[in-house]
C-alpha positions as CSV (number, residue, x, y, z in Angstrom):
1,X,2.9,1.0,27.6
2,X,0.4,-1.8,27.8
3,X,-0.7,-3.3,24.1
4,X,-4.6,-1.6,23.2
5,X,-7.0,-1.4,20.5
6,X,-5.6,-0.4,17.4
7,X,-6.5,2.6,15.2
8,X,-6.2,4.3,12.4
9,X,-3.9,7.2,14.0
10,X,-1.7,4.3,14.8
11,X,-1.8,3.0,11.4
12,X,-0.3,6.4,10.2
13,X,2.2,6.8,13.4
14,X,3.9,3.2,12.5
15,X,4.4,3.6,8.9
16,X,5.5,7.5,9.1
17,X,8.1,6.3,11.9
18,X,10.1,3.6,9.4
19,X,13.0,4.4,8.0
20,X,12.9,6.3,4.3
21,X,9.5,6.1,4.4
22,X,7.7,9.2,2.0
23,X,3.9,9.5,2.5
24,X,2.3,10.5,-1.1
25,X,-1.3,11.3,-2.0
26,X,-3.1,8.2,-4.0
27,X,-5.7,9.1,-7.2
28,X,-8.0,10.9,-4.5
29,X,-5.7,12.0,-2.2
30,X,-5.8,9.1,0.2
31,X,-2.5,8.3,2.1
32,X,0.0,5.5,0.6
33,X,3.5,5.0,2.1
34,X,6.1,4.1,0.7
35,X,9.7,3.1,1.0
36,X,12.1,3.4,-2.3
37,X,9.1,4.0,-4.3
38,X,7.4,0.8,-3.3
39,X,3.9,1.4,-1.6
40,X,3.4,-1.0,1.6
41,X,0.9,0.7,3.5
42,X,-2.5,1.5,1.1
43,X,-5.5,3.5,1.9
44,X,-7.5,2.2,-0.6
45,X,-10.7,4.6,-2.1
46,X,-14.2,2.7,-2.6
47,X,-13.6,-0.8,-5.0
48,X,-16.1,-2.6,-6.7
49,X,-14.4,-5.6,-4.9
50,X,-15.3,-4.6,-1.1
51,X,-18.6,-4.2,-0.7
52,X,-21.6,-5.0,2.6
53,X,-22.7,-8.6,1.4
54,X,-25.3,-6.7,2.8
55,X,-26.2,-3.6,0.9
56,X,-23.4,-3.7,-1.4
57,X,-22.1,-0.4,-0.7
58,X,-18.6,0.1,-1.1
59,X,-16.4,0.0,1.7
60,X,-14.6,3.6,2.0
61,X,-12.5,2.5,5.3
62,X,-10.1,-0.4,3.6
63,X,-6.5,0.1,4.1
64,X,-4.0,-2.6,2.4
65,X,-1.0,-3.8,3.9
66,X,1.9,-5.8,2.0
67,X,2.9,-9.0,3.1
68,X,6.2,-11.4,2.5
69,X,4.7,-14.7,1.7
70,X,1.4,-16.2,0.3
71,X,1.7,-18.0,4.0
72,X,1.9,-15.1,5.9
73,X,-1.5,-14.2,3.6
74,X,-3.1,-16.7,4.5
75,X,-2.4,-17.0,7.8
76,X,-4.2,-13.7,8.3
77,X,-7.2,-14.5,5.9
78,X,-8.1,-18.3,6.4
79,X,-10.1,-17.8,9.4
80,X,-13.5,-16.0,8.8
81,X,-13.7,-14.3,12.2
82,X,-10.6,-12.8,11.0
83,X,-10.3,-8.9,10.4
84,X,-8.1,-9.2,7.5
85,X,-9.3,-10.4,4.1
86,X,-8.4,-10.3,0.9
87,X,-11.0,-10.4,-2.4
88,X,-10.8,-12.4,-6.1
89,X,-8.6,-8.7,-7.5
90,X,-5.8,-9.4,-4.9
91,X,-5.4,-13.5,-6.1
92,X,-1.6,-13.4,-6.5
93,X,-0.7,-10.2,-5.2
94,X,1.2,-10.1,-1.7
95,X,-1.3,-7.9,0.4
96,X,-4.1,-8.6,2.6
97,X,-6.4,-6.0,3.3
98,X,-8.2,-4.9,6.5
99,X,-11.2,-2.2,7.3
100,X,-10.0,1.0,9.4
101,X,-13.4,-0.2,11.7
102,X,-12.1,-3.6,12.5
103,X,-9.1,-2.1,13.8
104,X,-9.8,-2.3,17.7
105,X,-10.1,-6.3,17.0
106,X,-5.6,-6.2,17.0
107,X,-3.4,-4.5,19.7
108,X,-1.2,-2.3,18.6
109,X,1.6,-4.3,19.0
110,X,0.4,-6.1,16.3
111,X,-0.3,-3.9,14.2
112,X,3.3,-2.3,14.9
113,X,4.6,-5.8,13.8
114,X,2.7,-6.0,10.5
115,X,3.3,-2.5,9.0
116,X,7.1,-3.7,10.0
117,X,6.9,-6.8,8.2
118,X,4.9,-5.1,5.4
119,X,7.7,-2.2,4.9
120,X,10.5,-5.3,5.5
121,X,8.9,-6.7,2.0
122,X,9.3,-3.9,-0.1
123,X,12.6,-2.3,1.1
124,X,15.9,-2.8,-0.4
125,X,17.8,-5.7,0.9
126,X,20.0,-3.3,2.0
127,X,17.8,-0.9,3.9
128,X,15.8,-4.2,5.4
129,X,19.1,-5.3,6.9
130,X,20.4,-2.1,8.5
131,X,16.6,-1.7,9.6
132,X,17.3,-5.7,11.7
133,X,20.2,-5.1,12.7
134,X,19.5,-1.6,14.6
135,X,16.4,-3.7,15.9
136,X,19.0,-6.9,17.2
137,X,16.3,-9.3,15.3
């Protein structure tokens, strides 16, 4: 199947499809995955800290997604035309976060690669390892 626009259905197909992966409700029932009890997928509800520069209105469509390294962080965030971001809350904190509309700008291969990755950071060493090898990586 030729790589398309990402969406959020996708979002929710590639985390669901990981290993030991449970999918519990967040403070207002939005989705959060999780693998040994670690969250690595995040549907966030409205924060003060994304808002329209615009308006100001809080973005309701921001979903997080874990991360291994400050690099790989920034390597997603540095460039402005980017669709992943992060805000002054998340300094420190292995995430970057992207809006559910800006989706379509990735394929879904890459998408498929970063929920990956982001479920590779918070698994056991273990689990991570048995997840590689199955994969030959």
């Amino acid at each position: 199947m030729a790589d398309r626009p990402a969406t959020v259905d996708d979002v929710h197909r590639i985390a669901a499809s990981m290993p030991h992966v449970n999918r519990v409700p967040g403070p207002q029932g939005n989705p959060i995955y999780q693998v040994g009890g670690k969250s690595f997928v995040y549907f966030r509800t409205p924060r003060p800290d994304a808002t329209d520069p615009d308006t100001g209105e809080r973005y309701t469509d921001v979903i997080m997604l874990w991360v291994e390294s400050e690099a790989d962080k920034l390597a997603l965030t540095q460039d402005p035309a980017s669709p992943f971001f992060t805000t002054p809350h998340f300094d420190g904190h292995l995430s970057v976060l992207v809006r559910a509309c800006r989706l379509a700008e990735i394929g879904t291969g890459e998408l498929a690669e970063l929920i990956q990755d982001a479920w590779l950071s918070r698994a056991s060493k273990r689990r991570a390892a048995q997840w590689l090898a199955a994969q030959n990586r």
